[in-house]
N, C-alpha and C positions, 0 to 999 in steps of 0.2 A: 260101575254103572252109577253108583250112588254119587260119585266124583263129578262125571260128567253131567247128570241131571244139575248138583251144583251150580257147576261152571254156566249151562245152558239157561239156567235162573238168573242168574249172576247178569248175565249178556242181557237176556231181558229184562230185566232193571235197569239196565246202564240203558238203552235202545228207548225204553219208555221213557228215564230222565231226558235223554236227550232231543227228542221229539217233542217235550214239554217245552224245555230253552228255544228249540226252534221254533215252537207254536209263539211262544212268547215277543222272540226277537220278530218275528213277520208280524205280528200283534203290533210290537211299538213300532215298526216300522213304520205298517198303516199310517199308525196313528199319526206318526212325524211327516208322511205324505200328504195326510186330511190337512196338516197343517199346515205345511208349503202353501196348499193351495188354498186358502183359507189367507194365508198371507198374503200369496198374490195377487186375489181378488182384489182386499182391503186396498193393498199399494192401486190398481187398475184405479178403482173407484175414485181413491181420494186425488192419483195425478189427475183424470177426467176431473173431477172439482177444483183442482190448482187451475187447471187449464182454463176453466170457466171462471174463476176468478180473475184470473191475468189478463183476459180479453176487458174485464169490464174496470181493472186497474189501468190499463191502458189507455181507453177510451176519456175516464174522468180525469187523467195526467193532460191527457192532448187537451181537453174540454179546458181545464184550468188557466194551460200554458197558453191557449189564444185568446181567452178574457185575460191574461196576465199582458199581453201582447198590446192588446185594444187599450186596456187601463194605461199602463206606460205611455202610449202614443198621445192620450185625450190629456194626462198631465204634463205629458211632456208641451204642450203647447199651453197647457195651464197656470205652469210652475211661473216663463218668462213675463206673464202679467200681474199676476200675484208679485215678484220681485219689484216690477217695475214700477206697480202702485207703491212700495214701503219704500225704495227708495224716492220717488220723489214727496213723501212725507218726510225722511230721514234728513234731503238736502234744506228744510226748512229748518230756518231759527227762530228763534224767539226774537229778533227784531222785525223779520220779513212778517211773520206773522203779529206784531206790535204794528203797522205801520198800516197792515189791511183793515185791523182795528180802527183804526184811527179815525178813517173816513166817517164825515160825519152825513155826508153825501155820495153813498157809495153808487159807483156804477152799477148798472143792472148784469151785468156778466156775475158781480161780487155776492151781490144778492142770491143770484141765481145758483151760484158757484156754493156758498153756506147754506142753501136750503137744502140741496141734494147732498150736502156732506151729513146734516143735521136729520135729514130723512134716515140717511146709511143709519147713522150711530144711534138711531133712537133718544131724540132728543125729547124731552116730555113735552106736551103741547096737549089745549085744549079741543081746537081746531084748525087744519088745514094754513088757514091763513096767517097762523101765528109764527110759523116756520119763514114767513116772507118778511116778520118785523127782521128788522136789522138790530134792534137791543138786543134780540135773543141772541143773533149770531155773535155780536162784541161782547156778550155774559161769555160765550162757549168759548172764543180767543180770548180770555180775560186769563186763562192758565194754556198755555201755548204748547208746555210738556206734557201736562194732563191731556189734551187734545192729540197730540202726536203719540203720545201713549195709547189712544182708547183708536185709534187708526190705525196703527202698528198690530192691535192685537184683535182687528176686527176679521170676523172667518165669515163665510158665506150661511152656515148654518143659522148666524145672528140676527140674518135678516131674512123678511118673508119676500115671496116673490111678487106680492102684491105694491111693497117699499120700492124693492129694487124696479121695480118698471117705471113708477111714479118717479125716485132720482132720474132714470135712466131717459123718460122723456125732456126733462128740464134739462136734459143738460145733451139733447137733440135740438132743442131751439135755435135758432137762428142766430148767428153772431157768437154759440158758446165753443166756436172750435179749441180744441187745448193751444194748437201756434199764438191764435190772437187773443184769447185772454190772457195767455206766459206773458206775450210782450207790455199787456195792459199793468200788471202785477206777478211779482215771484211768489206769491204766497197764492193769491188767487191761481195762478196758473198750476200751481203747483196741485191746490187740494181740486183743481179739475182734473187734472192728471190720475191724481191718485183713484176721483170717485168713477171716471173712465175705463180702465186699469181694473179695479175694483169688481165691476158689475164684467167686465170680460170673464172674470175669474169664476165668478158667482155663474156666468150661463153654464160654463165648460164643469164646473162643479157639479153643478146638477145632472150631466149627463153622466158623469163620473161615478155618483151615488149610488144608480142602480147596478152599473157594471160592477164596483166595488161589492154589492150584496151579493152580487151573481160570482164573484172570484170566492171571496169567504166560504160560498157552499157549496161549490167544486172544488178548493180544496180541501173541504171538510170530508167532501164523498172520496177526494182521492185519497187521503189519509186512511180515511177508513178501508176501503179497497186495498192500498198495501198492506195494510194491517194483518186484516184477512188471508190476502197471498202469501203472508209471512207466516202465518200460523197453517195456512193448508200446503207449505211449503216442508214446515217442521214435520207436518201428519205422515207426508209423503217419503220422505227422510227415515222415518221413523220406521214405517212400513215397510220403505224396501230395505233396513237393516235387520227387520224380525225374516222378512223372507232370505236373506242371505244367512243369519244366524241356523233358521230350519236348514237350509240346504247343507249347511256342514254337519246338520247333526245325523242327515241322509247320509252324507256320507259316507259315516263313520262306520 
């Protein structure tokens, strides 16, 4: 009897151990399924945020890529004026331009033609009228390279829009078409060309200006935007490799 009471202890010891391991093992179980889903949620949440990112990465891509579209197009027609004013400064020489000097009687095309170059370049002057002496203008041909230098490197920012309108009506006057002043002079014809050229450049610039701020800060928003998606990309990644990691450890 004493034997069996034993053995019947015994059983019951081992029954109660093991009832323990299983409270245990269903205990971490739980606990590994609280976490599944605790994982899955997080993964839900952060793809719905990738999701809501990538709409609005998308949108400032496109927004970028048709101001990118519009810029291209406005200098694509801006570029072949700009070229065309440098080269017809480029084909002057130092004598074509020694020779326009020279007149001591210049024509009113010549005149006309060196006040709106002298206006572009910002030539110093006290008043209005002194842009129309013709000394000023044979001081300013008086260095030919210096001059084709300071036209060469002239950008639209350089001058105000109040300049360029004042060139740009002198040299609307009557008789200043670029064909018939070329044939009158190669050097006159030329810095009419150029100051023509010039203000084409200088309108399409300025339209250029604001589109150019407007691309800057849509690609700055698109940048920023994939950025984002990049990192709520990673979250997501991240998320659904902890819910795969729990699920194997359900497994187990």
């Amino acid at each position: 009897m004493r034997e069996t009471k034993k053995n019947v202890d015994t059983l019951l010891e081992f029954i109660k151990v093991k009832n323990i391991e299983v409270g245990k093992v269903k205990e971490d179980t739980n606990l590994v399924v609280i976490k599944v889903e605790k994982a899955s949620a997080e993964a839900a949440v952060e793809a719905k945020s990738a999701g809501v990112i990538m709409v609005v990465a998308d949108k400032c891509v496109a927004e970028a890529t048709e101001i990118q579209i519009v810029c291209d197009k406005e200098l694509g027609e801006a570029l072949p004026a700009l070229k065309k004013a440098q080269d017809a400064v480029d084909k002057l020489d130092k004598s074509d331009i020694g020779e326009l000097k020279g007149f001591s009687s210049p024509k009113d095309q010549y005149k006309d033609t060196m006040e709106a170059i002298m206006l572009l370049i910002g030539v110093p002057h006290k008043k209005p009228a002194d842009l129309k002496d013709w000394k000023l203008a044979q001081k300013e041909m008086g260095n030919p390279e210096g001059l084709k230098t300071t036209l060469m490197n002239l950008k639209p920012e350089m001058v105000t829009e109040d300049t360029k309108n004042k060139a740009d009506a002198i040299l609307k006057k009557e008789g200043m078409e670029v064909e018939r002043v070329m044939k009158m002079s190669k050097a006159a014809g030329g810095l009419c060309l150029f100051a023509n050229c010039f203000i084409s450049f200088f309108n399409v610039s300025k339209t250029i200006a604001p589109l150019k701020a407007s691309l800057d800060e849509a690609v700055e928003k698109k940048d920023g935007a994939l950025k984002e998606l990049n990192e709520a990309k990673a979250k997501v990644a991240e998320c659904e490799a902890n819910v795969e990691q729990q699920n194997k450890t359900l497994a187990q």
